[in-house]
N, C-alpha and C positions, 0 to 999 in steps of 0.2 A: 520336448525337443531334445535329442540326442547333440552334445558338444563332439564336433571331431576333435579325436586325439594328434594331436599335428608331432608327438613323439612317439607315435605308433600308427602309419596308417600306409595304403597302397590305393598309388594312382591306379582310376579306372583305364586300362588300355583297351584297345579292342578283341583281342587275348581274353582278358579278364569280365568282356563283354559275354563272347561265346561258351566258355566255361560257366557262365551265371546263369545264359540261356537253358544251356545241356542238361543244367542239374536242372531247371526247376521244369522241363518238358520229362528228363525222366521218372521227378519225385512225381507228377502227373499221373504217368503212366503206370507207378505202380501205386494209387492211390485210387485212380479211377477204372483201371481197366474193366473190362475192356474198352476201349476208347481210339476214335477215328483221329487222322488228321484235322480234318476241318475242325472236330471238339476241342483237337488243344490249342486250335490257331484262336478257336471264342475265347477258351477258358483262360488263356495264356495272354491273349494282345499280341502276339507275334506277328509278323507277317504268315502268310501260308508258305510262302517262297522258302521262310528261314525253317519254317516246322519242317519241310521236308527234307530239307539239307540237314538238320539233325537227327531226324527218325531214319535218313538213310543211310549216316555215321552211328546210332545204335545196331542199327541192324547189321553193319558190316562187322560191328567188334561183339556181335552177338550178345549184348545184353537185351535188346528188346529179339520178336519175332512178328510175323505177319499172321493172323486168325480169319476166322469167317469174313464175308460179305454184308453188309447189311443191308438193307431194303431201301431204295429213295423210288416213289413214281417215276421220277425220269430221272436224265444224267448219271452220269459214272457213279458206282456202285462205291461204299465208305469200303475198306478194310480196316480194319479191328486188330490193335497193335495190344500186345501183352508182355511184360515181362518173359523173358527167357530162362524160366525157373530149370527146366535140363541141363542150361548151362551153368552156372555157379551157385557154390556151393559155401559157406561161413563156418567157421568154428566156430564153438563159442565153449569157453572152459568159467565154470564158476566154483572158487574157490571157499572151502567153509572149514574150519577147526577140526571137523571130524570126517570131512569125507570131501571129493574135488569131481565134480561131472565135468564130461567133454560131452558136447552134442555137436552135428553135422543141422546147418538148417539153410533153407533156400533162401532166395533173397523175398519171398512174402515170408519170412521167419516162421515155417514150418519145418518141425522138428521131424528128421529123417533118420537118425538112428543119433545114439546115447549109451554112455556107459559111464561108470564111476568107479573111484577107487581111494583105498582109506589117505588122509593127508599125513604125512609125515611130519613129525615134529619140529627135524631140525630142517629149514629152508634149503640147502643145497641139497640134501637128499630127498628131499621133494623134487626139487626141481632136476635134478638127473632122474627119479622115476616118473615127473610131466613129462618130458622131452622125448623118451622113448616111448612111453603110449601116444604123444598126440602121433609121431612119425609113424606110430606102427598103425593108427588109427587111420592116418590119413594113406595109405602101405594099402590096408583092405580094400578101397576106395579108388581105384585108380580112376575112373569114368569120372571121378568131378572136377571142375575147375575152382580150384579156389581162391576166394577175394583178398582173404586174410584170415586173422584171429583175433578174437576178444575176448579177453578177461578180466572175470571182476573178482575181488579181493574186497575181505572184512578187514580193512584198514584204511589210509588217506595215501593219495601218491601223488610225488611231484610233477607238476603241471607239464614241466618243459624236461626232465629227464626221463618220465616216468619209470623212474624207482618208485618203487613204494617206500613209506615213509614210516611209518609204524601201524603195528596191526597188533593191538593188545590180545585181543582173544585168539591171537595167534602167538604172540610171543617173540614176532618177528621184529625186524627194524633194519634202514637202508638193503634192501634187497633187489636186485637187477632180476626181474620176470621174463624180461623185453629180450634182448640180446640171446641170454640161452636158448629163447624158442625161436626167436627168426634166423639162426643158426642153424639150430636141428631141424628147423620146414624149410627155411626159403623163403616162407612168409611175412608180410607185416602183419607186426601186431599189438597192440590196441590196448591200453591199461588201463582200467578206472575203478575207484572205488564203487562195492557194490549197490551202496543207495543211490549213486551218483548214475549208475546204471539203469537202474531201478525207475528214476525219473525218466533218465530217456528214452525208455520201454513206452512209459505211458505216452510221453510225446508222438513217437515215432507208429505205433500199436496200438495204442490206448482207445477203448471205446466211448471214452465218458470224455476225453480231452479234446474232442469238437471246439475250435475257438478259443481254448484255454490257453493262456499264454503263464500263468501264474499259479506253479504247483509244487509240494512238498511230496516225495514220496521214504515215506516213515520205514526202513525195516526193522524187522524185531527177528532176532534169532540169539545168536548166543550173546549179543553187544546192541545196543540201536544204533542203525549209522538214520543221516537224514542226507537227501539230494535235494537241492533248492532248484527249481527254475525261473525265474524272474524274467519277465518281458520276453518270452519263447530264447532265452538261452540261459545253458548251465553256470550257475553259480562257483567258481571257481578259487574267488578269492587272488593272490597277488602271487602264490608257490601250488595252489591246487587244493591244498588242504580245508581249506572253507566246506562250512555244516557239519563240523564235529558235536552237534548237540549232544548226542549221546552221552561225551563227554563233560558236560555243562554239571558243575555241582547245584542240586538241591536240596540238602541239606550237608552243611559244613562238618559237623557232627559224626555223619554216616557211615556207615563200613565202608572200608575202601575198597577201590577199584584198581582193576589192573593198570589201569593206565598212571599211573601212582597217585589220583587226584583222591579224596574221599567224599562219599554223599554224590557219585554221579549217576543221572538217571536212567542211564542201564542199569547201575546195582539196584533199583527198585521195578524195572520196567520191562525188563528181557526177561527170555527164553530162562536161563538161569538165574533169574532171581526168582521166578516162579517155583523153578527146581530146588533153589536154595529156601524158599518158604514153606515147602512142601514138607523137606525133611524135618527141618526146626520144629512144625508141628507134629508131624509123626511120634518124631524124635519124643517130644516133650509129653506126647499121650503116651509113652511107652512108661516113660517116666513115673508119670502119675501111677500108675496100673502097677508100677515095679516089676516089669519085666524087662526080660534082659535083651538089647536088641540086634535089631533081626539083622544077618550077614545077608542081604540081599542082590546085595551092591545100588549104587545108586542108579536112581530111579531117572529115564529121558524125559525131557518134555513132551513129547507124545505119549508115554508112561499118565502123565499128569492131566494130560487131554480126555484121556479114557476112561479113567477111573473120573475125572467130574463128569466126564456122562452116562457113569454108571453108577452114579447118587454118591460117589465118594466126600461126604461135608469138609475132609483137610485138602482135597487137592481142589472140590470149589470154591472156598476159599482164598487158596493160594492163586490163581484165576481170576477172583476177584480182586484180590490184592493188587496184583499185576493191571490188570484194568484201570482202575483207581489212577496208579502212577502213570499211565500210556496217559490218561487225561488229563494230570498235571501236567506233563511236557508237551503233549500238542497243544493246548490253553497256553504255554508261553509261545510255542510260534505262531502260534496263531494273533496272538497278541503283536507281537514281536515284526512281525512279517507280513499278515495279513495274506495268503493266497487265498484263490480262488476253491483250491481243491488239496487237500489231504489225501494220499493213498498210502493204507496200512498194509504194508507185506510183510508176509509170513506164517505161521503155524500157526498162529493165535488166531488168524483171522474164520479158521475151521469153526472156531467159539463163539464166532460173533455174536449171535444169538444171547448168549449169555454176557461176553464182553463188550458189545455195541452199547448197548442201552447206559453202561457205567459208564463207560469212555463218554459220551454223551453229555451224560448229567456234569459229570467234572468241569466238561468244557463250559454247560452252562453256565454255571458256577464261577466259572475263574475269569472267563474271556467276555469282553465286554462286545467285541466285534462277531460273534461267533455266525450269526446269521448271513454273514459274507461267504462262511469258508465251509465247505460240505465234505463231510469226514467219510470215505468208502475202504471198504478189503479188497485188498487185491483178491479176482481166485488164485489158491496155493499151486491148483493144477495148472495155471497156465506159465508157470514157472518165470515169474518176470525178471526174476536174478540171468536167468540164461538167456531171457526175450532182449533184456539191456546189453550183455554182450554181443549182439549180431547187432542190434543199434550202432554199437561201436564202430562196430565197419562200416555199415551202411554209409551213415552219417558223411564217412570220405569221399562218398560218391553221389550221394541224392542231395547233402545237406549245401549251405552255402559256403564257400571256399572260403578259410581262413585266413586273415591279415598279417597273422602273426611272424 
C-alpha cells in the first residue's frame, strides 16, 4: 500500500478526471492501434459516451486520425483510430563526450532523418553550436509539427531546475541546456540523464518490458550511468541525481576517476577502461620485445571490438577484463535492488557472445538472488539513448500527469 504524501499531493477535480481519461485512451491508441471505439470502451472501463467525447477532441487537435472500416455481420461498421504520425514530429538530441546526434522521430518513435556533429569541449560553445543546428534542423523541416525536445546527457540533472549537474566524462558542471534551446526553437524541452532515459525507452518501447514494472537499464559508454525504475516509475531520488552507481567505489585503492572519487566502477567497467587496458597491455608487450612504440594514436573502443574479433589475445582480453567488472557491478544491484530485468546498453553489447557468458558467471557468483533478475543487451542499432529522448516528450502527453 502506497502512504499519501499529505505534504505533497493534488486533489482529484474533475479537470484532473478528464486529463487522466485523455492520456490513458491515447497511450491505448498508440499502443494498440489500430483499434475501434467500442475496443477502448472494453479495454479502458469507460463509458462509450466518454470514449467518444475524447477520440473526437483527439481528432479535432489532430493527434489521433480516422483508418479503414472493420467488418461486424450486422450493425454500424467499427472505424479504426491510429495515431496521426504526419502530424507530429519529436526531437531528440543525445549527447556523448565525442560526438552529439539530433534525430527527428514520430510519435511511434520512428526515426525520420538524423545527423551528428563533433561535441565541443567547452559547454557554451557547444551549446551556441546545438542551438543553431537544431533551428537550422528544424528550418529544413518546415511540414512537421513539433511536440518538443529531448535530451539526454552523460551526467546527473537536477530534478526541478533541470540544469545538469555534473557530467564527469564531459568535464562539465551546473550547465543551463534548457533555456538556450527553448529560446532558439520555441520549443519545450525535456532533460534527463542518459541512463535515466535509457530506462524509459524500455518502459515506453521496450519489447521484453511486457508487465515489468521493476528494471535497471545499465549504460556503458565512455562512463556507466544506471536508470533505476521501481514500481513502473523513474527513480529520482530527492534533487534527480539518484543511480549514480557508476560512480560507486570498488575498490578504495583504485585509479582514480574523473569524478574525483578513486576505485569507481566505470574506471574498471566502461568503454574506456577497456581502451585504457588495451594499451597498458600493448604498451607493456612492446616493452618486453624492447621496441620502441608505436605513434599510432590512441586506439577507440570500436578499435578494441574488431581486433578481438579478429583473434587479437590483448584486446580479448581487455573485453574480458571489462566483462568480469560489468558483473561485479550488476551482482551488487542486483543484490542491492533486486529488479526484474537488467538491460545493458551500448557497444559492448555488439560482444555479447563473448561478454555475456562472463557477465553471467560473475553474477552467479556474487548475487545470491540472481534467478529473479534477467540480464539482456540492448540492440546498439536500435539506438535506445535517442529512443529515451522522444520518451521524454512523450511521457508529457500519453504518461500520467504530474503532482508535482
Amino acid at each position: 500500500m502506497r502512504k499519501i504524501d499529505l505534504t505533497s499531493f493534488q486533489v482529484a477535480t474533475s479537470e484532473t478526471a478528464r486529463d487522466i481519461n485523455r492520456r490513458i485512451v491515447l497511450d491505448m491508441i498508440r499502443t494498440r492501434q489500430p483499434v475501434s471505439r467500442a475496443d477502448l470502451a472494453r479495454l479502458s472501463g469507460l463509458q462509450r459516451s466518454t470514449i467518444s467525447v475524447i477520440t473526437e477532441q483527439l481528432i479535432e487537435e489532430q493527434w489521433i486520425t480516422e483508418g479503414a472500416f472493420g467488418y461486424l455481420p450486422r450493425g454500424r461498421k467499427p472505424r479504426f483510430l491510429h495515431l496521426n504520425v504526419e502530424r507530429a514530429g519529436i526531437i531528440g538530441i543525445n549527447v556523448r563526450p565525442t560526438s552529439t546526434m539530433i534525430a527527428l522521430a514520430d510519435l511511434n518513435a520512428r526515426f525520420i532523418a538524423q545527423e551528428s556533429f563533433p561535441t565541443a569541449a567547452e559547454p557554451q560553445v557547444f551549446l551556441k553550436d546545438l542551438c543553431q543546428r537544431v533551428s537550422d534542423f528544424i528550418k529544413l523541416r518546415p511540414q512537421a509539427f513539433y511536440e518538443g525536445i529531448g535530451v539526454s546527457l552523460p551526467g546527473r540533472v537536477d530534478r526541478l531546475s533541470q540544469r545538469l549537474v555534473f557530467a564527469p566524462n564531459l568535464g562539465w558542471r551546473d550547465v543551463d541546456l534548457k533555456k538556450p534551446l527553448e529560446r532558439a526553437t520555441g520549443l519545450s524541452v525535456e532533460i534527463e540523464n542518459a541512463a535515466n532515459a535509457c530506462a524509459l525507452a524500455e518502459i515506453w518501447f521496450g519489447q521484453r518490458t511486457n508487465g515489468v514494472r521493476d528494471l535497471i537499464a545499465v549504460t556503458v559508454s565512455e562512463g556507466i550511468g544506471t536508470g533505476i525504475i521501481a514500481n513502473g516509475q523513474l527513480v529520482n531520488g530527492s534533487t534527480g541525481v539518484a543511480g549514480e552507481f557508476g560512480h560507486v567505489s570498488i575498490n578504495e585503492d583504485g585509479p582514480p576517476c574523473k569524478c574525483g572519487n578513486r576505485g569507481c566502477w566505470e574506471v574498471y567497467a566502461s568503454n574506456s577502461a577497456a581502451i585504457r587496458a588495451y594499451m597498458q597491455a600493448t604498451a607493456s608487450s612492446r616493452a618486453k620485445k624492447a621496441r620502441p612504440a608505436q605513434s599510432s594514436g590512441k586506439p577507440t573502443f570500436e578499435d578494441v571490438l574488431r581486433l578481438a574479433e579478429q583473434g587479437d589475445d590483448k584486446a580479448a582480453e581487455a573485453l574480458e577484463r571489462m566483462a568480469h567488472y560489468l558483473g561485479v557491478g550488476i551482482s551488487m544491484l542486483i543484490t542491492g535492488i533486486a529488479p526484474s530485468l537488467i538491460v545493458l546498453v551500448g557497444e559492448v553489447t555488439r560482444a555479447w557472445e563473448r561478454v555475456g557468458p562472463i557477465v553471467n558467471q560473475v553474477i552467479a557468483e556474487r548475487s545470491p538472488t540472481v534467478p529473479m533478475t534477467r540480464i539482456v543487451p540492448a540492440e546498439d542499432a536500435a539506438q535506445p539513448r535517442l529512443r529515451g529522448t522522444i520518451a521524454l516528450v512523450l511521457q508529457k502527453h500519453f504518461g500520467a500527469p504530474s503532482t508535482a
